[in-house]
TIROZA-377396 format. One record per residue (C-alpha): z, x, y; residue in one letter. Coordinates in steps of 0.2 Angstrom, whole numbers, plus 5000, padded with zeros to 4 digits. Layout:
BEGIN
ZXYa
...
***
This chain:
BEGIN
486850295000x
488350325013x
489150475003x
490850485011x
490650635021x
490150525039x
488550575039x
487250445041x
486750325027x
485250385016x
483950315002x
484450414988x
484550404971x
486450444962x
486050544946x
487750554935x
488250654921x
489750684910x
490850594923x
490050704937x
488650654952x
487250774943x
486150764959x
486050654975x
484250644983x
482550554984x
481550524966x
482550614952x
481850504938x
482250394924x
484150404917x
484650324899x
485450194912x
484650134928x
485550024938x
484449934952x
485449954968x
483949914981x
484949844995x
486549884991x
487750004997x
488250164984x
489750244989x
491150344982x
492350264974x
493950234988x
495550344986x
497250234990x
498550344994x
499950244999x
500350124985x
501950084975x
501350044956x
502450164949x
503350024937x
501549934934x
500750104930x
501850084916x
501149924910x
499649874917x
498149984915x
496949894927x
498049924942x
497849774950x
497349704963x
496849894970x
495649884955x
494649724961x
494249804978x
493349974975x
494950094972x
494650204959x
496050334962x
497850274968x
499450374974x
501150334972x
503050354973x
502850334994x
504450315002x
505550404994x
505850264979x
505150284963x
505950294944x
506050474938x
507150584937x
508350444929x
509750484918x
509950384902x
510750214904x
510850224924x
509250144929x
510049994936x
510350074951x
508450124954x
507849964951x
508949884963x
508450004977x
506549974972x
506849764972x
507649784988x
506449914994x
504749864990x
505249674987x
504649684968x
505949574956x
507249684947x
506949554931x
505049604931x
505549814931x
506849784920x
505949724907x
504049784910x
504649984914x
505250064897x
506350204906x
505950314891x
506050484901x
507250574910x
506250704921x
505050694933x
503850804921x
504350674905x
503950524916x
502250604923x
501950634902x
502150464899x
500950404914x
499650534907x
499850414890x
499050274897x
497150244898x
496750144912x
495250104923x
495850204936x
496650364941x
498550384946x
499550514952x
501350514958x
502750584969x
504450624967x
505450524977x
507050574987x
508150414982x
507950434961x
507950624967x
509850604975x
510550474963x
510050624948x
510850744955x
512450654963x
512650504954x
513450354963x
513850494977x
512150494981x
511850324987x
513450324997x
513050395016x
514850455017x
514350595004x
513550765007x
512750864992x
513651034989x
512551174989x
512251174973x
511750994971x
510551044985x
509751194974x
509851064957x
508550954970x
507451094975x
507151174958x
506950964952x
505650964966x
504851144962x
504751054944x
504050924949x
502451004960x
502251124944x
501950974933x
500850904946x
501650794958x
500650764973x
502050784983x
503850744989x
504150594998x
505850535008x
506150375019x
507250385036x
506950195038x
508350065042x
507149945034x
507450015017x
508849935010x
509349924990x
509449734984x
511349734985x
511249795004x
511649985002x
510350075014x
508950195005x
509850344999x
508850455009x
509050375026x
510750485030x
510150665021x
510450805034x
509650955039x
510351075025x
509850935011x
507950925018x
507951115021x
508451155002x
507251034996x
505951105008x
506351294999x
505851214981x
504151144990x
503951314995x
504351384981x
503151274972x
501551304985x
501051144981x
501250964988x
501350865003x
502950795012x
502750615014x
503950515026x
504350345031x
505350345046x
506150255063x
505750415071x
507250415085x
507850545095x
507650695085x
506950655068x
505250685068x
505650875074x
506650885057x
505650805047x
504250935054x
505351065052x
505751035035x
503751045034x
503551185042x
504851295032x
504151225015x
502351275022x
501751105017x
500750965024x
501750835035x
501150645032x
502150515043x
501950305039x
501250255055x
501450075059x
501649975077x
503249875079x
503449735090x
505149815098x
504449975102x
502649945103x
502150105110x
503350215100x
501750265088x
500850345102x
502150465102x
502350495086x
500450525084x
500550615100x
501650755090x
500850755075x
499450805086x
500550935092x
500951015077x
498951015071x
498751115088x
500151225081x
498951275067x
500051165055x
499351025044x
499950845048x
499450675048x
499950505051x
499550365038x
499150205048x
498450015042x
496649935045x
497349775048x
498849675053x
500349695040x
500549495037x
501949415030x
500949285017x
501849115018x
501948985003x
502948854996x
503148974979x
503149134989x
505049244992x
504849185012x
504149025025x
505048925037x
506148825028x
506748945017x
508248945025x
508448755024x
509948665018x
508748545010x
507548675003x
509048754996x
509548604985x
507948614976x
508148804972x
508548774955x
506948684951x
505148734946x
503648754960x
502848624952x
504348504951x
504548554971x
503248524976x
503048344965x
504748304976x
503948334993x
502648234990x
503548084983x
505248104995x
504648065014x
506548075019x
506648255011x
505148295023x
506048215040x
507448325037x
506448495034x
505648445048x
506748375061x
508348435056x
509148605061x
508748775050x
509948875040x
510549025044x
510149195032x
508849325034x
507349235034x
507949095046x
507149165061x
505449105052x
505748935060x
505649005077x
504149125076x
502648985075x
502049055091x
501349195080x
500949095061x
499349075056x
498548965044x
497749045032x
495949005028x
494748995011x
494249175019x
495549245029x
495649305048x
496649485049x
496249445070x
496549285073x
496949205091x
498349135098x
497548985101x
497448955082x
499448965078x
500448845072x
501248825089x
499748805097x
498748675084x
500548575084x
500148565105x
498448515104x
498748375091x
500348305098x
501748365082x
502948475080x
502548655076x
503748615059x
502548445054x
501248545054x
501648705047x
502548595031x
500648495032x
499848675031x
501048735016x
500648575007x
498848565007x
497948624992x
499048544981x
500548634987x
499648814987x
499248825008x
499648995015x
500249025033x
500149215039x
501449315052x
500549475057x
502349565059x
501749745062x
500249795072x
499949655080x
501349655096x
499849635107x
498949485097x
497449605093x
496949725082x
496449865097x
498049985094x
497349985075x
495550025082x
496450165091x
497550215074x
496250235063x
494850325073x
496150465079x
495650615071x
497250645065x
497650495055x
497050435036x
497150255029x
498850225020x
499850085022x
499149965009x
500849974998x
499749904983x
501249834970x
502649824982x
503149664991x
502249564977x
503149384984x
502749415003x
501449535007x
499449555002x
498849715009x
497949814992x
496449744997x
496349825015x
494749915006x
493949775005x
494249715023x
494149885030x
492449855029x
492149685032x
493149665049x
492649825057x
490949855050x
490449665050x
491549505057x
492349575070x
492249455087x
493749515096x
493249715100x
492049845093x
491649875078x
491450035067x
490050105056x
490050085038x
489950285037x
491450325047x
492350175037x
492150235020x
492150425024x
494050365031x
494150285013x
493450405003x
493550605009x
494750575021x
496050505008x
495550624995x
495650775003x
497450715013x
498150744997x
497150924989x
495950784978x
494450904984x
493650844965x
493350674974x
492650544988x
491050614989x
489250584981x
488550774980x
488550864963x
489650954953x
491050814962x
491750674950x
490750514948x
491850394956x
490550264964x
490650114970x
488949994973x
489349844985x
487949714989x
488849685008x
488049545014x
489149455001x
490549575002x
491949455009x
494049445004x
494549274995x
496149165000x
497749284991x
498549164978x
500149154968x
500149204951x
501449234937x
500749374927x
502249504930x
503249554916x
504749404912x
503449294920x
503649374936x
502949294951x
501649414964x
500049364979x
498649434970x
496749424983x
494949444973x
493549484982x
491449464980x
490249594982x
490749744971x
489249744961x
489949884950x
491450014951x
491250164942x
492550304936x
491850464931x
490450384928x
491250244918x
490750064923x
492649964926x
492149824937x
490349724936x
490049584947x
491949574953x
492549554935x
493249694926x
492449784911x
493749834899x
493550014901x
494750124904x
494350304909x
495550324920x
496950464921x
498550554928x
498150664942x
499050804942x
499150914959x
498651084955x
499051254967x
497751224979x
497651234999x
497651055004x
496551025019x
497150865032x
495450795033x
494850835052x
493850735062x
492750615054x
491150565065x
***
């Protein structure tokens, strides 16, 4: 048993009782069910608190993929997008700032999310509806927040609320936290742009507009502020100071970018500054790379930008990919002729850092195994060989641009993210960027890379990994209930065999709503996944059952986990 808290790995037996762990120690007898797990690992079940399934929550009780990898409880609304409050007939607008967002098609929202709420409480109802095999709880988020109470004025950076649009937010917000949002969340990220272009309505909110919704948290006494942000010249001391008035938690996405590589030290180095305040914050940082996933049917590659791939947009992937391998002229020109221009055509020029992607992936892999470099050794050009790549298993090849936390072509600035003691796991996005990213099941090869496979650096302990996981993700968020095996706590529990406990290639599927298209990755080892004490998952394959719930924050002082040894 490694029961979240750190400590070091046990024999024990688990007792479990009306959803609860009963007891947790040597010898406590027979149970009306025994399950055998000599050899195995029991832990709690892992708490994901940085995902966007707040459209699939609507349709999908098995959350997946974070169901397939040990997550029994999962957080949303991150980032300041998310679809309540929503007035009646306006949800166009919400959806296209979540497509653009979080990369997740508008044709897939607008037919699978039913938009039969208004406020944040009615939405949070009609979550709570739902069995499920796992637990959810959400946040509001600043851009449906805005777009509420403004209108069109409030995705236009020209306008500024009046004060009493600011107080209409902060009593929405002190509404919210009363009917158990976990937080408030709000993005300051030029990254975040709506599907027509618009930046996130956030991004330009100014002091007085933060502040007002910081009274409502207040107010409230409940909730954590959650950012994503550039963090230039001045921001994070707002964003803290919004924090600070509302007396809440501060929890900053924390990732590496390869044009400021160093910019995350300083940001951690102030949250740090703030916890020696006496103040609660944290940063949420990765366990691994954030990779582009690149595939002939996936939203980006290297000739998607391609005058010739372009004439083939109107056809199926299967009809594509029967004209590539019958047309060698249409390969010489993807190949040896010049790229399109667009968004995505700096692809072609960034093989230096593209990976092929194997049956089980590598989340450090070495320069030497780029395309650039494999196109060297064997005498073709990094285009042949990256077409070659996407072609093989019958068109479904994956290539892989670690694009964040990965400037230096290692994972050591992750090793030095994710065992600061001021920083929780949290940049999974599990349900967002469906065509081009894979991360939900960092769980998975949270364990696997750093407790197992790892050849590049040191390695971690299983302990300090799922405590990181577990406890530490849990109690970020006040979720004191859970991410520990000791009694009286909820009987969330996952039993991994480890030695087989390994990530499988991520694949295409077309299982969204309006046959939307989305990178799904399975995994092997999870014996059995339990919620309150319910089996969901056995021997990697889901059960059917459905305990899971709405998590609704209740007043509570939330403790930023400290450090976890």
């Amino acid at each position: 048993m490694i029961d979240g808290s750190g400590r070091p790995r046990r024999i024990a037996d688990v007792a479990v009782q009306d959803g609860r762990i009963a007891a947790a120690g040597p010898s406590l007898g027979a149970g009306r069910r025994e399950i055998d797990a000599a050899g195995l690992i029991v832990a709690p079940g892992f708490v994901d608190i940085h995902t966007h399934y707040d459209g699939q929550a609507t349709w999908d009780p098995y959350i997946t993929p974070s169901s397939w990898h040990g997550v029994t409880t999962t957080v949303f609304g991150n980032c300041g997008v998310g679809f309540a409050p929503v007035r009646p007939g306006s949800s166009g607008y919400l959806i296209n700032l979540m497509e653009g967002v979080e990369d997740i098609p508008g044709t897939v929202l607008s037919e699978g999310v039913k938009f039969d709420w208004e406020s944040f409480p009615q939405y949070l109802d009609a979550l709570a509806a739902m069995p499920r095999a796992v637990d959810v709880a959400a946040q509001l988020p600043h851009g449906a927040l805005r777009f509420y109470v403004m209108g069109a004025r409030g995705a236009d950076h020209a306008e500024v609320p009046g004060e009493r649009e600011i107080e209409a937010m902060a009593r929405l917000t002190e509404e919210a936290l009363h009917a158990g949002a976990l937080g408030f969340t709000t993005s300051r990220t030029t990254k975040h742009k709506a599907k027509d272009g618009r930046f996130t309505p956030s991004l330009s909110a100014r002091e007085a507009e933060l502040f007002g919704i910081a009274a409502g948290m207040k107010r409230a006494g409940r909730g954590v502020l959650q950012v994503n942000s550039d963090f230039g010249p001045g921001e994070f001391e707002a964003l803290e100071a919004a924090a600070a008035l509302a007396g809440r938690p501060l929890s900053c996405l924390l990732v590496q970018v390869d044009a400021q590589p160093r910019l995350w030290r300083q940001t951690l180095d102030q949250i740090h500054g703030v916890r020696r305040a006496g103040r609660a914050a944290n940063a949420q940082v990765g366990s691994r790379p954030i990779g582009v996933m690149m595939g002939l049917e996936t939203t980006a590659h290297p000739f998607a930008a391609h005058p010739a791939w372009l004439e083939m947009r109107r056809l199926t992937p299967a009809e594509r990919y029967a004209r590539l391998v019958a047309d060698g002229e249409l390969r010489r020109r993807l190949v040896e002729t010049p790229n399109g221009d667009g968004p995505r055509a700096f692809l072609a020029d960034s093989f230096h850092k593209m990976f092929p992607v194997g049956e089980r992936p590598d989340y450090e892999p070495d320069a030497e195994s780029s395309i650039a470099a494999i196109a060297r050794r064997i005498g073709r050009s990094p285009q042949a060989v990256a077409l070659d790549t996407l072609m093989a298993l019958n068109g479904k090849g994956l290539l892989m641009l670690p694009f964040e936390n990965y400037a230096d072509g290692n994972l050591d600035v992750v090793h030095e993210m994710i065992t600061d003691s001021a920083t929780v796991l949290g940049v999974a996005d599990g349900g967002a960027h469906v065509g081009v990213i894979c991360d939900a099941s960092s769980p998975t090869s949270l364990l696997t890379l750093w407790a197992r496979d790892r050849r590049r650096g040191p390695k971690l302990t299983l302990e300090f990994l799922i405590a990181k996981q577990t406890r530490g993700t849990a109690e970020a968020y006040g979720l004191h209930d859970r991410g520990l095996l000791a009694p009286g706590h909820k009987a969330d529990i996952n039993v991994i065999d480890f030695d087989s406990l390994a990530l499988k290639r991520p694949e295409v599927v077309y299982d969204l709503p309006a046959g939307g298209r989305r990178l799904i990755q399975r995994a092997t080892g999870y014996r059995h996944t339990f919620n309150a004490g319910v089996e969901t998952v056995c021997n990697d394959e889901l059960t059917g059952e459905r305990p899971g719930r709405l998590v609704r924050g209740a007043e509570r002082t939330v403790s930023i986990s400290a450090t976890l040894r």
